[in-house]
C-alpha positions as CSV (number, residue, x, y, z in Angstrom):
1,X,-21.2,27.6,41.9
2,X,-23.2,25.1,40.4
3,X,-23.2,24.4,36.7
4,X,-25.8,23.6,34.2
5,X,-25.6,22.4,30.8
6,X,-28.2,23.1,27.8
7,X,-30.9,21.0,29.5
8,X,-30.9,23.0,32.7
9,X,-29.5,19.6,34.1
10,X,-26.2,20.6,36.5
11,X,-22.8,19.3,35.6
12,X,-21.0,17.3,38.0
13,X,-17.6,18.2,39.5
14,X,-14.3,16.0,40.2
15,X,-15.6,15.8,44.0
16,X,-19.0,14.6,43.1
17,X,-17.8,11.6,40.5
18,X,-14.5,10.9,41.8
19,X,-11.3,9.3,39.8
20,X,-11.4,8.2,36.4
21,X,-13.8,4.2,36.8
22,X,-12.4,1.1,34.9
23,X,-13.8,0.3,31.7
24,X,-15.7,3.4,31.4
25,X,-15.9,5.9,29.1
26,X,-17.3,9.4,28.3
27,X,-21.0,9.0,26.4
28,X,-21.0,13.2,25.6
29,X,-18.6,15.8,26.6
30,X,-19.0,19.4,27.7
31,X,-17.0,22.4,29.4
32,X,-17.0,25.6,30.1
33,X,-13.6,27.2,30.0
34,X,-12.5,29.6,32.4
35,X,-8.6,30.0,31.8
36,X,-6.2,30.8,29.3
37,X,-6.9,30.9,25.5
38,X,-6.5,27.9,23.4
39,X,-2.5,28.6,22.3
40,X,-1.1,26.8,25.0
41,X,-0.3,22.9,25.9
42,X,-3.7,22.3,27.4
43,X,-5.9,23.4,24.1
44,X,-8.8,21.9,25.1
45,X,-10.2,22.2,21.8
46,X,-8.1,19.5,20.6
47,X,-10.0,16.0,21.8
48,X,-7.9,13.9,20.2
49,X,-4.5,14.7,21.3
50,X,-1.3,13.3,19.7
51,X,1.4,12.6,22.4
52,X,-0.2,13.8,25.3
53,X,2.7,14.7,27.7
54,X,0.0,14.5,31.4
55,X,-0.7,11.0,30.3
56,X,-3.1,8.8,27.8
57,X,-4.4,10.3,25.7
58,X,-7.9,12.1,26.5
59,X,-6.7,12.1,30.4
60,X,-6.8,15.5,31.0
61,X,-9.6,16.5,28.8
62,X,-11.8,13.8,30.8
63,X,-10.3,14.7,34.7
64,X,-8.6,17.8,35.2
65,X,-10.7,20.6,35.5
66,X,-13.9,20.2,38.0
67,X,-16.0,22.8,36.0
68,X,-15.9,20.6,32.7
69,X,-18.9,18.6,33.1
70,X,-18.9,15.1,31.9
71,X,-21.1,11.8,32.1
72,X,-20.5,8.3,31.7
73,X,-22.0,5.7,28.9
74,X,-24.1,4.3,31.9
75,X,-25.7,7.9,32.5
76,X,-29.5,7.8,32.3
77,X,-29.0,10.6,30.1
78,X,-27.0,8.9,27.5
79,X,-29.2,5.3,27.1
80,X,-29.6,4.0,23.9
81,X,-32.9,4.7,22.0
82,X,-33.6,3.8,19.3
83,X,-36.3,5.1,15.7
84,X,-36.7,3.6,12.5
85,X,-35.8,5.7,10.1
86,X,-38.1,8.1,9.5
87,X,-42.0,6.2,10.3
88,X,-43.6,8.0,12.7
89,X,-43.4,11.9,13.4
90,X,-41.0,12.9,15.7
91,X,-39.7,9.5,17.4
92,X,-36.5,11.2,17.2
93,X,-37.1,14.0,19.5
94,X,-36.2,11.9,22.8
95,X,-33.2,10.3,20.7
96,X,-29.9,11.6,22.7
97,X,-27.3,12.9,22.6
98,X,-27.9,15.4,20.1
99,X,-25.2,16.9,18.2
100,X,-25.8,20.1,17.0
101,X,-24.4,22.2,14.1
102,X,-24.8,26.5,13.8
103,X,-27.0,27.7,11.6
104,X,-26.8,29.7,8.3
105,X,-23.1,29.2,7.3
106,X,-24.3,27.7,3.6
107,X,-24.8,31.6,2.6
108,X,-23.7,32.8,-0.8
109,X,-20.7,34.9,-0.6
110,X,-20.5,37.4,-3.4
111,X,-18.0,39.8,-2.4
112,X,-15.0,43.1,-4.0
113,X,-12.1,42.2,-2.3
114,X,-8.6,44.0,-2.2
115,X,-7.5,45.0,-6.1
116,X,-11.2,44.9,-7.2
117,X,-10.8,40.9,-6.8
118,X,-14.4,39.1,-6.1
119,X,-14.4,36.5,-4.0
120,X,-17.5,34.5,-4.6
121,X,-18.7,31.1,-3.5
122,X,-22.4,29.5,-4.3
123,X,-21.7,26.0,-2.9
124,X,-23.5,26.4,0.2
125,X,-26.7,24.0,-0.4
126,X,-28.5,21.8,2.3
127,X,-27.7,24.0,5.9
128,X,-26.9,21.1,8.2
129,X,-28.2,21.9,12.4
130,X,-28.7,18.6,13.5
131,X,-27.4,15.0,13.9
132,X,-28.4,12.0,16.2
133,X,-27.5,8.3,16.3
134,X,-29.2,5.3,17.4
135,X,-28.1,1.6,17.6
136,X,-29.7,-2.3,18.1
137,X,-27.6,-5.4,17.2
138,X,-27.8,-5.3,13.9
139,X,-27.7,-1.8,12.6
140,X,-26.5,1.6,13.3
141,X,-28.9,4.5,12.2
142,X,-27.7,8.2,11.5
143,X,-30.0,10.9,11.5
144,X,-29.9,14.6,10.3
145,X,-31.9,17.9,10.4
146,X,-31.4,21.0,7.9
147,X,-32.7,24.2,8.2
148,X,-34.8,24.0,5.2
149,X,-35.9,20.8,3.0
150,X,-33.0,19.4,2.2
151,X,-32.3,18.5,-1.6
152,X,-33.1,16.1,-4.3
153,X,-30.1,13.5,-4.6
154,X,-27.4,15.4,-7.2
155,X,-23.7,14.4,-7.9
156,X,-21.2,12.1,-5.7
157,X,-21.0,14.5,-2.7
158,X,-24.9,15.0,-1.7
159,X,-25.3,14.6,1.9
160,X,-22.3,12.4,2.3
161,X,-22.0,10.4,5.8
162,X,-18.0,9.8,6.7
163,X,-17.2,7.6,9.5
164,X,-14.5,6.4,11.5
165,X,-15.3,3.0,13.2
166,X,-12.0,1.8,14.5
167,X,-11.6,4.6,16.1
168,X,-8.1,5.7,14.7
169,X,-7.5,8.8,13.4
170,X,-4.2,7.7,11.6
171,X,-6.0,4.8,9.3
172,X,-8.6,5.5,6.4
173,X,-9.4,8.8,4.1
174,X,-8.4,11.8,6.7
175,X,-9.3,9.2,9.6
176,X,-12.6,8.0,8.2
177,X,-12.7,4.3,7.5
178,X,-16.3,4.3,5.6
179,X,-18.6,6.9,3.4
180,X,-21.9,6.3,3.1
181,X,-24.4,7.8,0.2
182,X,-21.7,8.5,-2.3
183,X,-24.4,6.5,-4.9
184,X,-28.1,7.6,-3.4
185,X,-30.9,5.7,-4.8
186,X,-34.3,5.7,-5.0
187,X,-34.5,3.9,-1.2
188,X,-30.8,2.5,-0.8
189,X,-27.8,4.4,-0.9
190,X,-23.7,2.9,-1.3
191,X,-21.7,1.7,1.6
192,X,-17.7,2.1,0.6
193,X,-14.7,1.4,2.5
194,X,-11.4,3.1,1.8
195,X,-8.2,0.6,0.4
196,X,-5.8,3.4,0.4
197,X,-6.3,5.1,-2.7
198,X,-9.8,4.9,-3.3
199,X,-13.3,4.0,-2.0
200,X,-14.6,0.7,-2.8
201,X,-18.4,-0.2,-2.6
202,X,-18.9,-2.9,0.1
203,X,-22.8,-3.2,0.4
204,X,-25.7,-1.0,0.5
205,X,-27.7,0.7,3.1
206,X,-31.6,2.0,3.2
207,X,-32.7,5.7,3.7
208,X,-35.1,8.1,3.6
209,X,-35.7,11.8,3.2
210,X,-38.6,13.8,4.2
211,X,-38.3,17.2,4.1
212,X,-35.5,18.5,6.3
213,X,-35.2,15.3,7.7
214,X,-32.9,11.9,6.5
215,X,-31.9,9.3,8.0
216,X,-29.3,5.9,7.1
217,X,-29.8,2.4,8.3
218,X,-26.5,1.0,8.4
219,X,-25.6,-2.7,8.9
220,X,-23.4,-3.3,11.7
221,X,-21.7,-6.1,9.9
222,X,-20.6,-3.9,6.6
223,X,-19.2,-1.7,9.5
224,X,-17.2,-4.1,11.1
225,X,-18.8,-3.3,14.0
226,X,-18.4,-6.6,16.9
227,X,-21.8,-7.1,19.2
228,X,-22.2,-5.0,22.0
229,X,-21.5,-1.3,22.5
230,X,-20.8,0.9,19.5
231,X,-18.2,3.6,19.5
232,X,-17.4,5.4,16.5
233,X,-17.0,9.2,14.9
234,X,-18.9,10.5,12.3
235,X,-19.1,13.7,10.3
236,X,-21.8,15.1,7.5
237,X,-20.9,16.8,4.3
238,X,-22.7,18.4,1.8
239,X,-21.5,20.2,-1.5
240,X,-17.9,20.2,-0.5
241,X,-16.6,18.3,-3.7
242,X,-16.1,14.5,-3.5
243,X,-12.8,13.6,-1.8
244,X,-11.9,16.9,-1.2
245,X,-9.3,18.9,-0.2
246,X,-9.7,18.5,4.0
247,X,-9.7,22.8,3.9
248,X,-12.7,22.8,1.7
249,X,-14.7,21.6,4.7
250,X,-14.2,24.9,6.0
251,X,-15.5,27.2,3.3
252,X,-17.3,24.8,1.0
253,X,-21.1,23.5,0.9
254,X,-21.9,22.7,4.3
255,X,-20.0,19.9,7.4
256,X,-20.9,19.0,10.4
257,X,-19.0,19.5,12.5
258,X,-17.2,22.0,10.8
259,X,-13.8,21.5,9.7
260,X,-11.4,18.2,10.5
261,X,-13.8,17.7,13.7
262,X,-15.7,14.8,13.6
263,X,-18.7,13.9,16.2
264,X,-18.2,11.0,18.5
265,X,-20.6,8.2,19.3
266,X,-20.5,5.9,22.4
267,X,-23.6,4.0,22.8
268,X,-24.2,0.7,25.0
């Protein structure tokens, strides 16, 4: 039976691709699982395995079941484009991939539990749907989409950008290396690395917001990022409290993804 993934496009199967190609690696991921829940050794859900007993890490995820569909960095489908910021309408509707983020979990919760306790929570601000990424040689550009117009600049964690660009979950501030827009100007926004107790400021980076729209134009070089393809994770935050508890990114302000997930990009 064949497959199809959100673009109507159908997913390829183990017999159509074949074993897993030197020097290649998984642009965007998907699947569609048809066994047993996610208890047991093979929890899908878990990308970024720790001592993966079927073999390197991200070996079975990539190459064991036919029905998860996956492409390759050389995919048509995955090419690099690339917009500036945000000049002309819309140039980043035919950015890919697209990572998306569900909608309305910023709602005020205002609530009698058990004992006549009230559980309440107001943090939920700027309703984050949308991220994309784009590359050239000498930057690397994050974009994002709320539902509604997103916020003036207010406090240390407004629309904070985490990343992790050596690609190690064990290094950094709960994996992430950098945080961007912990200091948002009027056009140019802070670039901090973390030392091991706290973030330092290592350069600056532009932006811009229009309505539900931002986007950050990062230097490759304050990124530590070599020429040639980029690979990295990255995760948004909004209202969550600045260095944070990890659990508050499950029931404060708004992340996406939601949680310790982060997004992964892998762009030629």
């Amino acid at each position: 039976m064949a497959r199809l993934d959100a673009l109507d496009r159908q997913l390829l199967t183990h017999a159509d691709v074949g074993g897993p190609r030197k020097g290649k690696f998984v642009g965007i991921f998907y699947f569609q699982w048809e066994m047993n829940d996610d208890s047991g050794l093979h929890n899908i859900t878990d990308i970024r395995a720790g001592k993966a007993p079927w073999g390197p890490v991200g070996s079975f995820h990539f190459w064991d079941q036919p029905y998860f569909g996956y492409y390759y960095r050389d995919d048509p489908w995955v090419i690099r484009k690339h917009a500036q910021l945000l000049g002309a309408a819309g140039q980043w509707r035919d950015v890919e991939p697209v990572y998306r983020d569900d909608l309305g979990d910023t709602l005020h919760r205002h609530y009698v539990g058990a004992s006549d306790r009230t559980y309440a929570d107001d943090s939920g601000r700027n309703d984050i749907i949308e991220a994309r990424v784009s590359h050239t040689s000498q930057d690397v550009t994050f974009y994002v989409r709320t539902h509604a117009d997103i916020t003036a600049p207010a406090g240390s964690d407004w629309m904070l950008l985490y990343l992790d660009v050596d690609d190690n979950p064990t290094t950094g501030w709960l994996g992430f290396d950098v945080v961007v827009n912990r200091r948002p100007g009027q056009d140019t926004t802070s670039v901090e690395r973390w030392t091991g107790d706290a973030w330092q400021r290592i350069g600056s980076a532009d932006y811009r917001k229009a309505g539900n729209e931002m986007a950050i134009e990062v230097r490759r070089d304050l990124l530590g990022l070599a020429a040639g393809p980029v690979s990295l994770s990255f995760k948004w935050a909004d209202n969550v409290g600045a260095d944070a508890d990890p659990m508050r990114f499950l029931d404060k302000g708004d992340t996406a993804p939601l949680g310790r997930f982060a997004y992964h990009y892998a762009g030629q």
